[in-house]
Chimera marker file (.cmm) of the C-alpha trace (Angstrom):
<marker_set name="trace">
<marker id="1" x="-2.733" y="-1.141" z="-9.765" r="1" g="1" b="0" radius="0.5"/>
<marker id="2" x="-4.454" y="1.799" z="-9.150" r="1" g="1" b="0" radius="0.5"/>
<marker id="3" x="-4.674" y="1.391" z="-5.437" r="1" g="1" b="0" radius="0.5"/>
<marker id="4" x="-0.503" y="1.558" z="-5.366" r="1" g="1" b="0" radius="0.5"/>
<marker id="5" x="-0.851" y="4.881" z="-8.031" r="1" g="1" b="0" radius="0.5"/>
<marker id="6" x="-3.049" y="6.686" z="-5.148" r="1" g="1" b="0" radius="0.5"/>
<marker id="7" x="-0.394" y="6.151" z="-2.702" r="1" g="1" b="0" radius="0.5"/>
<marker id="8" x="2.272" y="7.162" z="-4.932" r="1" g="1" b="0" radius="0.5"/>
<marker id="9" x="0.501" y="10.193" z="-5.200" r="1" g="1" b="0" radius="0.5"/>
<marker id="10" x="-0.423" y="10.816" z="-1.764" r="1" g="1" b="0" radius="0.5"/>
<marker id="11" x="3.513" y="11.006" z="-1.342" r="1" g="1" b="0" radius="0.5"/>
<marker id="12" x="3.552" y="13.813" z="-4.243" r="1" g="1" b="0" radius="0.5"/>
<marker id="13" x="0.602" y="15.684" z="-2.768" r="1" g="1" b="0" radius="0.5"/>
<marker id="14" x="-0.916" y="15.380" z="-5.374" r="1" g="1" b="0" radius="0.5"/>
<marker id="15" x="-4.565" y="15.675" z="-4.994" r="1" g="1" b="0" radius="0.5"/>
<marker id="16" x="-5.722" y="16.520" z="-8.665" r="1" g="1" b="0" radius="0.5"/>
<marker id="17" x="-3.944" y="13.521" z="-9.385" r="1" g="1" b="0" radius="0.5"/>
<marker id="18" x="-5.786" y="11.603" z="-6.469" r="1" g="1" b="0" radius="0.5"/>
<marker id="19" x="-9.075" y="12.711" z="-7.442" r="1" g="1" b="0" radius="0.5"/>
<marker id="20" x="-8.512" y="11.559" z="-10.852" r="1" g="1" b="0" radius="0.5"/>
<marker id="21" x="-8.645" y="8.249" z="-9.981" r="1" g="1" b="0" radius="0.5"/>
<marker id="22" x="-12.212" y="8.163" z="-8.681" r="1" g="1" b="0" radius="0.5"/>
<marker id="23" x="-15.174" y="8.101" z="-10.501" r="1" g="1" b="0" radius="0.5"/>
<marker id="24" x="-17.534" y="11.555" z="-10.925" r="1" g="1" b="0" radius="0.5"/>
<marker id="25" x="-19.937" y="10.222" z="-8.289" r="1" g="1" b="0" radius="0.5"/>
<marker id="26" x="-17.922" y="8.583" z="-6.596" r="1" g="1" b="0" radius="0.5"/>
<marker id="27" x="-18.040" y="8.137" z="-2.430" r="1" g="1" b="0" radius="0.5"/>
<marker id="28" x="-15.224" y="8.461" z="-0.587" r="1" g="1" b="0" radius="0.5"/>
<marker id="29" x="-14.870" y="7.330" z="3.438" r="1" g="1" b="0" radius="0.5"/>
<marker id="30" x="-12.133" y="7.609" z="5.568" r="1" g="1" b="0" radius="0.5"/>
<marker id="31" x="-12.175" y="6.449" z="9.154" r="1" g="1" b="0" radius="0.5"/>
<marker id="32" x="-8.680" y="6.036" z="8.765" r="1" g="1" b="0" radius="0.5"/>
<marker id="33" x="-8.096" y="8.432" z="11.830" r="1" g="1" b="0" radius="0.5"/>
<marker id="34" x="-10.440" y="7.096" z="13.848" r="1" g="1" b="0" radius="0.5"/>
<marker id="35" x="-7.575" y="5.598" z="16.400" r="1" g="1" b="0" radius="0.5"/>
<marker id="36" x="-6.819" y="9.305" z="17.214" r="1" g="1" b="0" radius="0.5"/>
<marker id="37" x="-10.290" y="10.538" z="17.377" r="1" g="1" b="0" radius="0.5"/>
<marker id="38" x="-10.933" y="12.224" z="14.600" r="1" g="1" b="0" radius="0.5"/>
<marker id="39" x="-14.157" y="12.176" z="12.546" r="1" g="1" b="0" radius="0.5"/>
<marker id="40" x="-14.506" y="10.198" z="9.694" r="1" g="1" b="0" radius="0.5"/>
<marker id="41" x="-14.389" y="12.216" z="6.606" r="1" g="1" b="0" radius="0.5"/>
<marker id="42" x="-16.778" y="11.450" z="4.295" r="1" g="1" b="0" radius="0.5"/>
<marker id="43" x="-17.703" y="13.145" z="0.845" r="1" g="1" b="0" radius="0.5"/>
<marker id="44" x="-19.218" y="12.033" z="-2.446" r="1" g="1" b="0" radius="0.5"/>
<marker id="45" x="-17.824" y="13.390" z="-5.658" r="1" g="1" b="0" radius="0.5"/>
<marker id="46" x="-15.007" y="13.377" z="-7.548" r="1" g="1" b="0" radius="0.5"/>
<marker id="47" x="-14.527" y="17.279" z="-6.606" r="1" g="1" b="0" radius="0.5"/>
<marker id="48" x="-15.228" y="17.014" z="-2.965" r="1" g="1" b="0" radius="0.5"/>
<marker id="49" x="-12.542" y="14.629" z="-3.361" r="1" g="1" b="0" radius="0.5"/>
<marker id="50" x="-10.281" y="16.750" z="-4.437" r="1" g="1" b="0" radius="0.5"/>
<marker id="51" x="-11.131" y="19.550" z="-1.870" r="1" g="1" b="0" radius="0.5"/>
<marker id="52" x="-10.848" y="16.589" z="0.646" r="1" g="1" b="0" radius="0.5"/>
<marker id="53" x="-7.236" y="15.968" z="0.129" r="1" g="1" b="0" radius="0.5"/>
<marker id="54" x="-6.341" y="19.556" z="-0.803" r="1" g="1" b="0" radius="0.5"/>
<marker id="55" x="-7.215" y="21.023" z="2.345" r="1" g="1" b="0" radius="0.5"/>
<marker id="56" x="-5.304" y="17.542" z="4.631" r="1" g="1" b="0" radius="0.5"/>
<marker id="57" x="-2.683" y="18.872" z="2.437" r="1" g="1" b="0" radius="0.5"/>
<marker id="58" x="-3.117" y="22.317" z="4.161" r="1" g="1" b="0" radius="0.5"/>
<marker id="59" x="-2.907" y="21.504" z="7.212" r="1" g="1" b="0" radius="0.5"/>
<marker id="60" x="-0.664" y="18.355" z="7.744" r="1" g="1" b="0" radius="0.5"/>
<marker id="61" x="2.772" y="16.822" z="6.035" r="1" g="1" b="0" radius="0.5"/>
<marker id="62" x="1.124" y="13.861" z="4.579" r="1" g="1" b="0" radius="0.5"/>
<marker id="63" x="3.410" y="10.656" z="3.689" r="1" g="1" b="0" radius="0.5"/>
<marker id="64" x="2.274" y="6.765" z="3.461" r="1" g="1" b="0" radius="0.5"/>
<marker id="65" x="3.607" y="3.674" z="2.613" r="1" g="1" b="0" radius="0.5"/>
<marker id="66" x="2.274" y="0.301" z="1.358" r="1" g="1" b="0" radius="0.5"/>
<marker id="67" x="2.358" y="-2.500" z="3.596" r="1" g="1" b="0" radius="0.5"/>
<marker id="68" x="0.186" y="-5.170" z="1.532" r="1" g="1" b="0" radius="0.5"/>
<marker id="69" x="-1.448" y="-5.195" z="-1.882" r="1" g="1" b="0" radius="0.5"/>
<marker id="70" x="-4.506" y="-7.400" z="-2.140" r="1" g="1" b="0" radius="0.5"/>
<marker id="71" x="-7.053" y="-7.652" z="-5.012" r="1" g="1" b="0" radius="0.5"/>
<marker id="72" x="-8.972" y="-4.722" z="-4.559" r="1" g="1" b="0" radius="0.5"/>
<marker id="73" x="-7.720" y="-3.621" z="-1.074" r="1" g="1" b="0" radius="0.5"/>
<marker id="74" x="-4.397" y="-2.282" z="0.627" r="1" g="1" b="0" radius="0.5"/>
<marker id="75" x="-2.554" y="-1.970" z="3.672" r="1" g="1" b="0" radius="0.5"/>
<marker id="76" x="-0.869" y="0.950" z="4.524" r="1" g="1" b="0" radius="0.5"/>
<marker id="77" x="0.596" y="3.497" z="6.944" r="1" g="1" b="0" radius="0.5"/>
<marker id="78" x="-0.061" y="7.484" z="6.794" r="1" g="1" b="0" radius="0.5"/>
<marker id="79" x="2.076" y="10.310" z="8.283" r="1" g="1" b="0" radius="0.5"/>
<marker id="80" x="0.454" y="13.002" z="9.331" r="1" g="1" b="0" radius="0.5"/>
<marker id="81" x="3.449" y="14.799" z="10.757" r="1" g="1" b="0" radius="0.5"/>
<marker id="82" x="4.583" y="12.939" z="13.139" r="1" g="1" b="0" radius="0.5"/>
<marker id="83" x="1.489" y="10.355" z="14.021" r="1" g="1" b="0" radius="0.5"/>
<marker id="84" x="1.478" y="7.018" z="12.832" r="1" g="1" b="0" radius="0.5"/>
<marker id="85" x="-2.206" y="6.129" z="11.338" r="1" g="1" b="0" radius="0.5"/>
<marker id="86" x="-2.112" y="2.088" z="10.215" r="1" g="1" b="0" radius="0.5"/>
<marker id="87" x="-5.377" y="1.734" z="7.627" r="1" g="1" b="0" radius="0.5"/>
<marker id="88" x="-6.725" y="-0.748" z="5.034" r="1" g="1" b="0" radius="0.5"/>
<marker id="89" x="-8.564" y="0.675" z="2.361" r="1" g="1" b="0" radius="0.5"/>
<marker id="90" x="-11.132" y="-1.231" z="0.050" r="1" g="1" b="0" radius="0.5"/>
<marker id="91" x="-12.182" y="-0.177" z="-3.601" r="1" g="1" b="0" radius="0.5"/>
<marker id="92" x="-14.653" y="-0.888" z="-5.558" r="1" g="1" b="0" radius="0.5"/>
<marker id="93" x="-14.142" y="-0.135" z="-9.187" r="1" g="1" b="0" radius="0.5"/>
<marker id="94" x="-15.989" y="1.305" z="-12.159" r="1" g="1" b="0" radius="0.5"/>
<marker id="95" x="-14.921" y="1.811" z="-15.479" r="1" g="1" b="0" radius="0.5"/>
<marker id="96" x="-11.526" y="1.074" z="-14.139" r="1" g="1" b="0" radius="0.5"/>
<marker id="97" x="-11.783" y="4.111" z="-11.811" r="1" g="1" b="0" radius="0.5"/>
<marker id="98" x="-12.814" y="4.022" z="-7.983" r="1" g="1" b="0" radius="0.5"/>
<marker id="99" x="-16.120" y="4.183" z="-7.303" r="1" g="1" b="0" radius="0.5"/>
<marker id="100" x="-16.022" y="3.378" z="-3.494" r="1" g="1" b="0" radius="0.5"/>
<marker id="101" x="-13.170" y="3.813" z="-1.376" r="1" g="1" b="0" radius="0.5"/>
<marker id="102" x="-14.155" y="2.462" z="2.469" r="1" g="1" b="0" radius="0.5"/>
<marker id="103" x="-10.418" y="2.997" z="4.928" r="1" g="1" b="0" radius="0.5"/>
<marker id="104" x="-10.371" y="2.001" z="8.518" r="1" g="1" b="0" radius="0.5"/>
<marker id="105" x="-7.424" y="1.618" z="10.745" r="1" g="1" b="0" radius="0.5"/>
<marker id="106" x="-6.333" y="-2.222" z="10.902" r="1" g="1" b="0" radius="0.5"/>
<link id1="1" id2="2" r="1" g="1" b="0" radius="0.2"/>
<link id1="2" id2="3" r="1" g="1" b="0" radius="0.2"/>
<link id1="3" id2="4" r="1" g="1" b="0" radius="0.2"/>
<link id1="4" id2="5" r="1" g="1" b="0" radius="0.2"/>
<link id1="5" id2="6" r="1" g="1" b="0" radius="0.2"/>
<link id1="6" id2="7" r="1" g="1" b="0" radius="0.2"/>
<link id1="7" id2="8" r="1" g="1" b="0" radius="0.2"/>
<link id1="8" id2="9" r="1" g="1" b="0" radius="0.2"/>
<link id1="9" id2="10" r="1" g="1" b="0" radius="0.2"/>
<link id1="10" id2="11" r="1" g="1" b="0" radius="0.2"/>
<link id1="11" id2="12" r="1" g="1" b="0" radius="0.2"/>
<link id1="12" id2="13" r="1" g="1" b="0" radius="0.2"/>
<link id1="13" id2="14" r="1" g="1" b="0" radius="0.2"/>
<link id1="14" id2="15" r="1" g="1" b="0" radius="0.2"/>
<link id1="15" id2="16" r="1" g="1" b="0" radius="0.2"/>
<link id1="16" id2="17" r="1" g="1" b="0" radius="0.2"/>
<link id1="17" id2="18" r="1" g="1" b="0" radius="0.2"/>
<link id1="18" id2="19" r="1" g="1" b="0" radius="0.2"/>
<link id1="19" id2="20" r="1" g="1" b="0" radius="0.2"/>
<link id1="20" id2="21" r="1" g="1" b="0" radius="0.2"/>
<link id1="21" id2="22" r="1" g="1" b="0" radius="0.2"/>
<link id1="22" id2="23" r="1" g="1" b="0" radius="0.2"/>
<link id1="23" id2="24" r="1" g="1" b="0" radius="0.2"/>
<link id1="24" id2="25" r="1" g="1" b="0" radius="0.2"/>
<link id1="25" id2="26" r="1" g="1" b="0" radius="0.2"/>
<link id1="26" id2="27" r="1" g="1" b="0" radius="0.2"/>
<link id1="27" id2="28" r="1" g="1" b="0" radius="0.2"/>
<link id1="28" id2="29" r="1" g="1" b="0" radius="0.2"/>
<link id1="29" id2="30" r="1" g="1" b="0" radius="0.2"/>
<link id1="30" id2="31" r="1" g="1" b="0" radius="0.2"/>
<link id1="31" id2="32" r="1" g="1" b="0" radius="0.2"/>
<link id1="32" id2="33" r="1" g="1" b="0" radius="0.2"/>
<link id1="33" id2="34" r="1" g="1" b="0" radius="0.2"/>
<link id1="34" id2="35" r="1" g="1" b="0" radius="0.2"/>
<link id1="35" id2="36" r="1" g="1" b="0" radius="0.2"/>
<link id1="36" id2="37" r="1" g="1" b="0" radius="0.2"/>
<link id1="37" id2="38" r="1" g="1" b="0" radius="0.2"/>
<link id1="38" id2="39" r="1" g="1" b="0" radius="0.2"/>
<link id1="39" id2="40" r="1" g="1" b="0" radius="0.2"/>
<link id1="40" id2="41" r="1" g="1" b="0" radius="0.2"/>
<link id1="41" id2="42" r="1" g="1" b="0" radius="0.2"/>
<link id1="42" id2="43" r="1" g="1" b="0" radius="0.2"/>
<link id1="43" id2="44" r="1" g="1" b="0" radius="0.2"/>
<link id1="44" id2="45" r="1" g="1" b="0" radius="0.2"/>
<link id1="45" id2="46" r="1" g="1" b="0" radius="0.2"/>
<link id1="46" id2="47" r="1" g="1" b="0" radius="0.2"/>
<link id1="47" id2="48" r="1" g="1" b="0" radius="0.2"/>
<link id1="48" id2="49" r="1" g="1" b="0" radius="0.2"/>
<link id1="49" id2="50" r="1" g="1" b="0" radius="0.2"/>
<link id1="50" id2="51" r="1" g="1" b="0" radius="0.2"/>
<link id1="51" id2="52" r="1" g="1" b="0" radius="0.2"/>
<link id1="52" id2="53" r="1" g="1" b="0" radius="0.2"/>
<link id1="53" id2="54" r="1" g="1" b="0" radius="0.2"/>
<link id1="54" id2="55" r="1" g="1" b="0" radius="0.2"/>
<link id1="55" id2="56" r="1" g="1" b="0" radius="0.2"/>
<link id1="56" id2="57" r="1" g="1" b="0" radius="0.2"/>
<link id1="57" id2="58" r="1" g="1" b="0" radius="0.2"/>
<link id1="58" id2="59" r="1" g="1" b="0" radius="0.2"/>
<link id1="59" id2="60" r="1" g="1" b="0" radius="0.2"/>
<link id1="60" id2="61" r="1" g="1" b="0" radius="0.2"/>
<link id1="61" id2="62" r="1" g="1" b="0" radius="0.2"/>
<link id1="62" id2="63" r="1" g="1" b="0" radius="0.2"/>
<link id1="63" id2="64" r="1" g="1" b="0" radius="0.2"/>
<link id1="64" id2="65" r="1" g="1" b="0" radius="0.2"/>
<link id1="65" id2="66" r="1" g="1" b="0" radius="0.2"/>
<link id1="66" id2="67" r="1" g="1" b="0" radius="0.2"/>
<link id1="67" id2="68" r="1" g="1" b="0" radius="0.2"/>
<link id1="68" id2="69" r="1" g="1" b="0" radius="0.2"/>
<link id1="69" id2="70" r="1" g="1" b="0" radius="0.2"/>
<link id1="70" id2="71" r="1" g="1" b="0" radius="0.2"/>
<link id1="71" id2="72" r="1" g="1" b="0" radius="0.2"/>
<link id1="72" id2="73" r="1" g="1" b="0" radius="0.2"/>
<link id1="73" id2="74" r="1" g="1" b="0" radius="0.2"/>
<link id1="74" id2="75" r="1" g="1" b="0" radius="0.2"/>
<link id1="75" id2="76" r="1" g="1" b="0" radius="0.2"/>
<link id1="76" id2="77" r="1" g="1" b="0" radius="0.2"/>
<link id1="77" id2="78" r="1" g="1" b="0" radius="0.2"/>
<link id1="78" id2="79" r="1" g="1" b="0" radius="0.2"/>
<link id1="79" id2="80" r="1" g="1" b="0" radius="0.2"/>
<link id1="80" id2="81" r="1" g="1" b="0" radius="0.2"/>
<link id1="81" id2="82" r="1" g="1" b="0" radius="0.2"/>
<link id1="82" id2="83" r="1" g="1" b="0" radius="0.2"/>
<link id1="83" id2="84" r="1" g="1" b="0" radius="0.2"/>
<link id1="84" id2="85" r="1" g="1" b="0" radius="0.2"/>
<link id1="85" id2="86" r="1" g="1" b="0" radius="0.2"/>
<link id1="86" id2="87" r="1" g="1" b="0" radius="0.2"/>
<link id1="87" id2="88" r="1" g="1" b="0" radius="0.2"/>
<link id1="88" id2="89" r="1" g="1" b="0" radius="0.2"/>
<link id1="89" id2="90" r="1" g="1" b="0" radius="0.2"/>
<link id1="90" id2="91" r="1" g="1" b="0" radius="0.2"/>
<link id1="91" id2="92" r="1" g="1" b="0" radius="0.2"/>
<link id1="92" id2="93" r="1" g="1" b="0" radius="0.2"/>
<link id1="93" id2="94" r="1" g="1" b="0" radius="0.2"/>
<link id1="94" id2="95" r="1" g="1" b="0" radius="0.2"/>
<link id1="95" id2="96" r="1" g="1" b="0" radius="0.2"/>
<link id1="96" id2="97" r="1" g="1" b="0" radius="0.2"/>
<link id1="97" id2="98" r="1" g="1" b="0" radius="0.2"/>
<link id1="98" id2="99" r="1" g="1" b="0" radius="0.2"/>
<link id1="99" id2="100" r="1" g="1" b="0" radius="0.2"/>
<link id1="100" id2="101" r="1" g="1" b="0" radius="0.2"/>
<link id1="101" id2="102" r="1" g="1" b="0" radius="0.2"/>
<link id1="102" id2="103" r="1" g="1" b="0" radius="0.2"/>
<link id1="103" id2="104" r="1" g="1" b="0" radius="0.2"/>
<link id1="104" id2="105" r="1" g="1" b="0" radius="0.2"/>
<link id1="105" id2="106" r="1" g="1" b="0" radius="0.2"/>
</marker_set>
């Protein structure tokens, strides 16, 4: 499932990888840090995804773990260091790639 591929990569930093996953125009939003007040970060494109994840990458140790697969959604946990973040992330799919990707905390 390509929902449990993105995590594995997430724990390889790999953000080529990650933004191969999505779709060219794809949009990308991630409240998942919400719970520790940071700003949603929110970019459309299959490069500003990349960029996205390359510079978390820069400035945290990033780990996660799955907690639940659903259909097109999934629970897990991120490391940034040391802080906990608990999210749920929802996809919708094109062309077998990810189109939309909505996380919150849950």
């Amino acid at each position: 499932m390509i929902l449990e591929d993105y995590i594995a990569l997430m724990n390889k930093s790999d953000f080529v990888g990650i933004s191969n996953l999505f779709t060219e125009d794809c949009h990308f939003n991630d409240g998942g840090a919400r719970t520790i007040n940071v700003d949603d970060l929110v970019v459309d494109g299959r490069e500003a995804v990349k960029k996205a994840f390359e510079s978390v990458w820069e400035n945290n140790k990033v780990r996660a773990e799955i907690v639940k697969v659903n259909n097109n959604s999934i629970e897990y946990n991120v490391y940034l260091g040391d802080v906990k973040l608990e999210c749920v992330g929802c996809a919708t799919l094109k062309d077998g790639l990810i189109h939309e990707y909505i996380v919150r905390p849950r």
